[in-house]
C-alpha positions as CSV (number, residue, x, y, z in Angstrom):
1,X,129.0,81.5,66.2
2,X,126.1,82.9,67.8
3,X,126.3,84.3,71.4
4,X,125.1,81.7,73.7
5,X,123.2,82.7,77.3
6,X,124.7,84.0,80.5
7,X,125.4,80.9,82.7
8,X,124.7,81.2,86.3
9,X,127.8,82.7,88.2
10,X,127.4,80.5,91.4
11,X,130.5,79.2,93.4
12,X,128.3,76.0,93.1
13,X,128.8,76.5,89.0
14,X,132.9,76.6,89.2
15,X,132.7,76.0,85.4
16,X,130.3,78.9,83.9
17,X,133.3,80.7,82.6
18,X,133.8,77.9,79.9
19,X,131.0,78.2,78.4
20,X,130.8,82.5,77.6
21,X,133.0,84.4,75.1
22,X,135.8,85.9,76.8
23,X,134.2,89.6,76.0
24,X,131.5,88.5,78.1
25,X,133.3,87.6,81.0
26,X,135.7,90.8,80.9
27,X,132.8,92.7,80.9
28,X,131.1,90.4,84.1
29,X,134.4,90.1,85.5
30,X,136.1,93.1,86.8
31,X,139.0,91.4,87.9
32,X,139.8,90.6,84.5
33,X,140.2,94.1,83.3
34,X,142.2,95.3,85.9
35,X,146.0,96.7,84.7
36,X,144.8,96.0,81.1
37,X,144.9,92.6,81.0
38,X,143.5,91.0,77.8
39,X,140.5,88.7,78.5
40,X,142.2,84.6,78.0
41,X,139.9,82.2,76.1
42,X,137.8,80.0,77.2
43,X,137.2,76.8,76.1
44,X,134.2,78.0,73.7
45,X,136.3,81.1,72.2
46,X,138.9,77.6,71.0
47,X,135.8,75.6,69.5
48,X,134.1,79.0,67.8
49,X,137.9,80.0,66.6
50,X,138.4,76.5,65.0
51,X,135.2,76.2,62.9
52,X,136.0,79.4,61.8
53,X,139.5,79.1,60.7
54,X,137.6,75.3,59.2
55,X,135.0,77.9,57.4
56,X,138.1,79.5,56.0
57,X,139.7,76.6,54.6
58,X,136.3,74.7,53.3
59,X,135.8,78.3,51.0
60,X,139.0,78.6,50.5
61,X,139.5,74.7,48.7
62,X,136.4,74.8,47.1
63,X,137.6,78.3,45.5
64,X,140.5,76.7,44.8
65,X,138.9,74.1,43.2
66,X,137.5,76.3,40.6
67,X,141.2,77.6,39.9
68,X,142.6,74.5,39.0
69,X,140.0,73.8,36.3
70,X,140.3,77.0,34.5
71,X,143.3,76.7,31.9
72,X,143.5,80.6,31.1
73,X,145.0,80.7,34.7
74,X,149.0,80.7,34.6
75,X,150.5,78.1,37.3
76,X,152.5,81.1,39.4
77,X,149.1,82.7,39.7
78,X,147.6,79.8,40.8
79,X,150.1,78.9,43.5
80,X,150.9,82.5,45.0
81,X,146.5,82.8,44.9
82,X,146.2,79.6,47.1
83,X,149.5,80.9,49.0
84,X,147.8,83.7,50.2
85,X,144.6,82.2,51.1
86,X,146.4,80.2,53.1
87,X,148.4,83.1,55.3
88,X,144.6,84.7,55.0
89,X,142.9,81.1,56.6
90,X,145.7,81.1,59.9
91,X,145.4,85.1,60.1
92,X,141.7,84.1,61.3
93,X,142.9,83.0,64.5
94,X,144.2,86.1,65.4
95,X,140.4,87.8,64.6
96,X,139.7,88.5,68.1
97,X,142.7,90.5,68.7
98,X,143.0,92.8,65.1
99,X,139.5,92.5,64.1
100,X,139.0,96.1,62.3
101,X,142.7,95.4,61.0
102,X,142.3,91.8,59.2
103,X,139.0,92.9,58.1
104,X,140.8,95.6,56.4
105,X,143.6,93.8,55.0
106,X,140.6,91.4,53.2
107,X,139.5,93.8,50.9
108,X,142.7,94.7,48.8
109,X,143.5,90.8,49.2
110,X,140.4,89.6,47.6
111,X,141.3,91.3,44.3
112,X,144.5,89.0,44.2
113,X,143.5,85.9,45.8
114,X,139.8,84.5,45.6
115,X,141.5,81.5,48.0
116,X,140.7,84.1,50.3
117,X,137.5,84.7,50.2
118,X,137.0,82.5,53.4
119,X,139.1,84.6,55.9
120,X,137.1,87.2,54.4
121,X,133.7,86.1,55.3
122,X,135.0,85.2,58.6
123,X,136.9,88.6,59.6
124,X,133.5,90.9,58.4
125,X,131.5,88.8,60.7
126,X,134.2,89.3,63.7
127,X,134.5,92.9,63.1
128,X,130.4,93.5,63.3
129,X,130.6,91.2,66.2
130,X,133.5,92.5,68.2
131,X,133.8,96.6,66.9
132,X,130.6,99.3,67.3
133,X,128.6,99.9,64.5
134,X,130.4,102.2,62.6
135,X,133.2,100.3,62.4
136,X,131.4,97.5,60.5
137,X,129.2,100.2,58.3
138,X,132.6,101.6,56.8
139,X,134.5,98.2,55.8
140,X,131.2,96.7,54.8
141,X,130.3,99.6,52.9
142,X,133.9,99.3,51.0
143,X,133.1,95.9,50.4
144,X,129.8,96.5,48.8
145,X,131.5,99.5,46.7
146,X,134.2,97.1,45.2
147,X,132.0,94.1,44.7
148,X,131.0,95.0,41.5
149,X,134.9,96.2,40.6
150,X,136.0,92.8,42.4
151,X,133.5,90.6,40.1
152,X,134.8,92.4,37.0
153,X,138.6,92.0,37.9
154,X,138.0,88.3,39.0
155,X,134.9,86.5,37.5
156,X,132.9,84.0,39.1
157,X,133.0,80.7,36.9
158,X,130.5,79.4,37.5
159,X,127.5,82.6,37.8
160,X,127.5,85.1,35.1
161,X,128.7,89.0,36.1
162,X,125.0,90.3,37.0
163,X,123.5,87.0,39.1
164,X,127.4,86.9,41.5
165,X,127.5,90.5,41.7
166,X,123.6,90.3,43.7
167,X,124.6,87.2,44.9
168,X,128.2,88.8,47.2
169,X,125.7,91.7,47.9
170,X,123.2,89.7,50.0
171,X,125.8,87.9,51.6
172,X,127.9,90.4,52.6
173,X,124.8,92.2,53.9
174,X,123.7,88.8,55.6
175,X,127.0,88.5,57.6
176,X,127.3,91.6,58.6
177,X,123.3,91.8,59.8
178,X,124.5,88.6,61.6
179,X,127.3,89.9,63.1
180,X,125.4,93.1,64.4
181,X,122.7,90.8,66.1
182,X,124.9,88.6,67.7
183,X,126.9,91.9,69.2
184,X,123.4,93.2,70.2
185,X,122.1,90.5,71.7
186,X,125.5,90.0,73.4
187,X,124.7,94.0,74.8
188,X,121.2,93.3,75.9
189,X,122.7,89.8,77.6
190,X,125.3,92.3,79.9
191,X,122.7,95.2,80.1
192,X,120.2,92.7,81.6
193,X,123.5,91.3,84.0
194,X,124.2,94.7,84.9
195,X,120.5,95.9,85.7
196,X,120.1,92.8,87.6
197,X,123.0,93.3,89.5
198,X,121.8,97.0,90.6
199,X,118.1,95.7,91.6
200,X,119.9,92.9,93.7
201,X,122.3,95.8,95.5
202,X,118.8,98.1,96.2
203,X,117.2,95.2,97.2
204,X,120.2,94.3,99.9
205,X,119.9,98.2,100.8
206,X,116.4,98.3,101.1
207,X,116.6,95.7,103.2
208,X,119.4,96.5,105.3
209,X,117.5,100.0,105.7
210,X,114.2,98.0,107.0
211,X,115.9,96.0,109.4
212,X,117.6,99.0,110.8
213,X,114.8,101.0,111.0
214,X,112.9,97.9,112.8
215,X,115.8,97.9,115.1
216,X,115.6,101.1,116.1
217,X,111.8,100.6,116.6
218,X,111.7,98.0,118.5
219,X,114.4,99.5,120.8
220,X,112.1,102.7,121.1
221,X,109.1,101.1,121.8
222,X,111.0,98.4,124.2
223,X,112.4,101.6,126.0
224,X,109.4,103.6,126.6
225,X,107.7,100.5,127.7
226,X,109.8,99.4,130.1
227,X,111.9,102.7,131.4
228,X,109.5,104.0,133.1
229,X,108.2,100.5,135.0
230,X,111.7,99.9,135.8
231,X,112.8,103.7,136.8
232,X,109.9,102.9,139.7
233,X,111.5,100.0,140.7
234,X,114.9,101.3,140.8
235,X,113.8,105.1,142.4
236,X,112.2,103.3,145.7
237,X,114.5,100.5,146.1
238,X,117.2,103.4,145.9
239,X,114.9,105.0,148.6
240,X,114.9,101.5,150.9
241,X,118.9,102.1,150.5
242,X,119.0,104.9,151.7
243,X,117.0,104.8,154.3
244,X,116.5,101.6,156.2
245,X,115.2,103.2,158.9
246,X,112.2,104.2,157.6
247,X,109.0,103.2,159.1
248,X,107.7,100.0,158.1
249,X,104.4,102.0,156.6
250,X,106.7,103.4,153.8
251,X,109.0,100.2,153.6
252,X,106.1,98.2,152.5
253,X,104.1,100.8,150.5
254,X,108.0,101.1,148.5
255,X,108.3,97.3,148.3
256,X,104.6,96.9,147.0
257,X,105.7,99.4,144.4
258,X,108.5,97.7,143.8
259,X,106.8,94.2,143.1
260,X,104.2,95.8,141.5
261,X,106.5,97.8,139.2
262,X,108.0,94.3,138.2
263,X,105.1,92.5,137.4
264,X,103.9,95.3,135.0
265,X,107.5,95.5,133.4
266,X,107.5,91.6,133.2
267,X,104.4,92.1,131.7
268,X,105.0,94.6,129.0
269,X,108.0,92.3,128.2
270,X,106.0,89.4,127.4
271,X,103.9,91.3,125.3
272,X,106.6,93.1,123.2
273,X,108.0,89.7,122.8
274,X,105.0,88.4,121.6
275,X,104.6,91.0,118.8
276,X,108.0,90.1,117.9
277,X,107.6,86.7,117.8
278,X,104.1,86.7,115.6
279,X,106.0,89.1,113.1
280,X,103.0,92.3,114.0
281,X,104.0,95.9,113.4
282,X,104.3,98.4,115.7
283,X,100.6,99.0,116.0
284,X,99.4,95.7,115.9
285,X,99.5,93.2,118.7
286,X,98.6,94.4,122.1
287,X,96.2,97.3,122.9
288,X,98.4,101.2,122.0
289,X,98.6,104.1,124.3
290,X,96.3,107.4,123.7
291,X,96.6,110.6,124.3
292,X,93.5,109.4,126.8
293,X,95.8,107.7,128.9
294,X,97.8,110.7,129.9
295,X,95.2,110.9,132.9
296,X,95.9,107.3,134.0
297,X,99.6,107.7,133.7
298,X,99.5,110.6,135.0
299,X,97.8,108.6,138.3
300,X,100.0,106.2,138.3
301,X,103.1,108.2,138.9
302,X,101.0,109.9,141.7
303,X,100.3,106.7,143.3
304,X,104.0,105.8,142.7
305,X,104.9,109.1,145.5
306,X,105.6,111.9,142.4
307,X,103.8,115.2,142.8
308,X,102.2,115.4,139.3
309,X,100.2,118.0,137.6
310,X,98.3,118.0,134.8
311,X,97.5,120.4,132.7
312,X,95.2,119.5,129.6
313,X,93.5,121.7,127.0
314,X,92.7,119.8,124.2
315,X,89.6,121.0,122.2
316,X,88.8,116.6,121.8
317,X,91.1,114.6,123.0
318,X,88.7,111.4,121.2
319,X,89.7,113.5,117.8
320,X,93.5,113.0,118.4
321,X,95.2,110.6,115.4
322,X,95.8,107.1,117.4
323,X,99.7,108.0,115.7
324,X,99.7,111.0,117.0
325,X,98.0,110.7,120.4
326,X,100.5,107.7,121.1
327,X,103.9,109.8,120.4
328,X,102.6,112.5,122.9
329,X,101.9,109.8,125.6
330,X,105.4,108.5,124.7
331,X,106.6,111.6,125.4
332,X,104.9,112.5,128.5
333,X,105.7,108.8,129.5
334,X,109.8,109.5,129.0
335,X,109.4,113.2,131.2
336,X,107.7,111.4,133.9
337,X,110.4,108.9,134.1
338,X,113.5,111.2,133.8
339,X,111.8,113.2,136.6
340,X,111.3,110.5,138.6
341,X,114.6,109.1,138.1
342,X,116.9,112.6,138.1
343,X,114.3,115.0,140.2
344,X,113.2,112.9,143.0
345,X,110.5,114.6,145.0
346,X,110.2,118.0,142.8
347,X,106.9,119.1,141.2
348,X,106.4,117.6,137.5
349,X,103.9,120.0,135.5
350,X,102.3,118.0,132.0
351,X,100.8,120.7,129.7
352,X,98.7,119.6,126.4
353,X,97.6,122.2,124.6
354,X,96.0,121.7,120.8
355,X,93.4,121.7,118.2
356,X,92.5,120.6,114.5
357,X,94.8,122.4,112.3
358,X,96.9,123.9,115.0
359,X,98.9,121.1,116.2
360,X,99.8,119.8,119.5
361,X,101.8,121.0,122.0
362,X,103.3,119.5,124.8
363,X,105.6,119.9,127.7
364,X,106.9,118.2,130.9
365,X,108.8,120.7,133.1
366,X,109.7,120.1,136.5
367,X,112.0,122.7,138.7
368,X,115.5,121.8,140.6
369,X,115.2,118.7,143.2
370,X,115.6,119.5,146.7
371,X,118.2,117.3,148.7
372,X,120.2,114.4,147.5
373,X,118.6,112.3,145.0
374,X,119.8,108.9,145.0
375,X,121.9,108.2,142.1
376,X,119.9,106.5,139.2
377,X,122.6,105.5,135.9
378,X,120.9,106.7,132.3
379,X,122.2,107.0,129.3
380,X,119.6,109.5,127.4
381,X,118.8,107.2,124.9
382,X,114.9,107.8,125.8
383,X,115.0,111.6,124.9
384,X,117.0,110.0,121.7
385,X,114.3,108.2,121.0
386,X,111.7,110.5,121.5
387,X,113.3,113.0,119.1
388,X,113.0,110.4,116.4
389,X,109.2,109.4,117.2
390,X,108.4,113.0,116.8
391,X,110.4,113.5,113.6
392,X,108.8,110.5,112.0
393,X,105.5,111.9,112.7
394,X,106.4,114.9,111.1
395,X,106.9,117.3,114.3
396,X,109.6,118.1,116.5
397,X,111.2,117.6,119.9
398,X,113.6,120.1,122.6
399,X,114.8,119.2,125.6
400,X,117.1,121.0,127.8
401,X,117.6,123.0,130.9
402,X,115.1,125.4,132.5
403,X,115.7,128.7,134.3
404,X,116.2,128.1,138.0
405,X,118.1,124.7,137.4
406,X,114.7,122.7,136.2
407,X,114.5,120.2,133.1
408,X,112.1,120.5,130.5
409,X,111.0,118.4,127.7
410,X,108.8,120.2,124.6
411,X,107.2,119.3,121.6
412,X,104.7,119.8,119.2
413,X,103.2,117.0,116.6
414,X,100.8,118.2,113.9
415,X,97.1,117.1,114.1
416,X,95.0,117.6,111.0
């Protein structure tokens, strides 16, 4: 009647419920507590219930036994004493419902029918099994206060008063100690469920969390990479739209940007692919942007037809964190590209401004676009992004309108 081990509750296991108390399972199940619901047996509460109620009857025939052979014994006494062991032996199965209350009704029972004895034994190992503690400390602590009274009123035959009265002691004690363990290690069994069950649901959030913040990682990094490439190739061949006439100098310089801009973007995309694909964080893989590369950017878009200035006065630019110099060429990166793509042909002015201790500061401002820009779609995801990458390196990022109908992106990162 010990407690046996959690099964493994796998649709592949259809049958694990057999083989766990039904206590277990309405504690593993929630489904069968719902609306009160008593837990049904399973096939082991039917074999465990039968070799009890069989424990019952072995004691209670081989007391019986004893009664027969002792002549002082009137026949009524003899017959109502076996009667009642007998209600007391099928009252067993009924043990998991009215534990506290059949272990109760034992105790006055033993004193007129040591038949009983059995359903006895049986009902103070359900209670310690089935009720808390206390519950099993009071009715065992009767029973150990009337043993002695018990042994007087109804002698054992065959031990004298002093030896049985030690004797029922220890094994009351034993049975309820037994009880106890097998309700404890029951506990620990569903404590241990129940904890497992928590680490598996932080695990799943943990790693639901990761992949989401890989996501949104690689569709930063995939964006700043290839935005700006792309806004090059979409600004000019807006341009060749809208002008066809142009004069084949500018058509071709605008088409070699244009094939230029997509072998670079073609290019980035095979390499952000290829970090993917071999599994490399963000920093691993291919060679990272510096604040050092502001002055090539910064050439690029020049060479691309922008009118770019840049202003830089960074006590050591070499000194920068590679974490932090890359999130302000990010962000110079994005300005560049919305200016290119919503400011066509105004003046973009890049100031860095910074030093140990102080932090880095950034902006990229440009004023009000003259004339018709040719209409490029965006959704501001980049200046999205961009407010994350400075968040997560512990600055912060503002973006908005400037006086005289200009744009402006800010920001400041700390540098220690």
């Amino acid at each position: 009647m010990s407690s046996d081990e959690t099964a493994s509750e796998t649709p592949a296991f259809p049958g694990w419920r057999w083989l766990l108390p039904s206590a277990v399972i309405h504690e593993l199940d929630p489904e069968a507590g719902r609306a009160g619901r008593r837990p049904r047996r399973t096939a082991r509460d039917w074999i465990v219930d039968f070799f009890g109620f069989l424990l019952a009857v072995v004691i209670g025939l081989a007391v019986a036994d004893t009664l027969s052979d002792d002549p002082d014994l009137p026949h009524a006494v003899v017959v109502t004493d076996q009667l009642l062991g007998a209600l007391a032996c099928a009252a067993v199965w009924l043990r998991r419902r009215w534990p506290l209350g059949l272990a109760v009704a034992t105790i006055p029972l033993a004193f007129v029918s040591t038949t009983s004895a059995g359903a006895g034994v049986v009902a103070l190992f359900t209670l310690a099994v089935h009720r808390p503690f206390r519950y099993a400390a009071w009715v065992g602590g009767m029973q150990l206060v009337l043993i002695p009274l018990l042994l007087w009123v109804r002698p054992d035959p065959d031990l004298s008063y002093a030896p049985a009265v030690v004797f029922t002691l220890l094994l009351t004690v034993a049975i309820t100690g037994w009880g106890m363990f097998v309700r404890s290690k029951r506990q620990l069994m569903l404590s241990l469920r129940d904890r497992a069950r928590r680490a598996e649901t932080e695990a799943r959030l943990r790693a639901e969390q990761a992949q989401r913040l890989a996501r949104e990682a690689i569709a930063r990094e995939m964006h700043d990479v290839l935005a700006h490439r792309l806004t090059l190739l979409s600004v000019h061949a807006g341009a060749l739209e809208f002008r066809p006439d142009a004069p084949r100098e500018e058509v071709a310089r605008a088409a070699g940007v244009i094939r230029e801009s997509a072998h670079e973007a073609l290019q980035d995309l095979r390499e952000i692919i290829g970090v993917l694909r071999a599994g490399d964080s963000d920093d691993a893989g291919r060679p990272q942007p510096t604040l050092a590369g502001l002055d090539t950017l910064v050439a690029e878009s020049r060479e691309a037809g922008m009118k770019v200035t840049l202003d830089s006065r960074v006590t050591d630019s070499a000194a920068v964190p590679a974490s932090v110099g890359r999130t302000a060429y990010r962000i110079a990166q994005e300005g560049l590209t919305n200016a290119r793509k919503h400011a066509h042909g105004a003046e973009v002015t890049v100031s860095v401004t910074g030093a140990p201790g102080e932090g880095l500061a950034m902006s990229v401002r440009n004023p009000a676009p003259d004339g018709q820009v040719p209409h490029v779609p965006g959704s501001g995801q980049g200046l999205i992004g961009l407010t994350e990458r400075a968040t997560l390196a512990g600055g912060r990022l503002e973006h908005g309108p400037e006086d005289g109908g200009g744009f402006g992106v800010r920001a400041w990162l700390p540098w220690r």
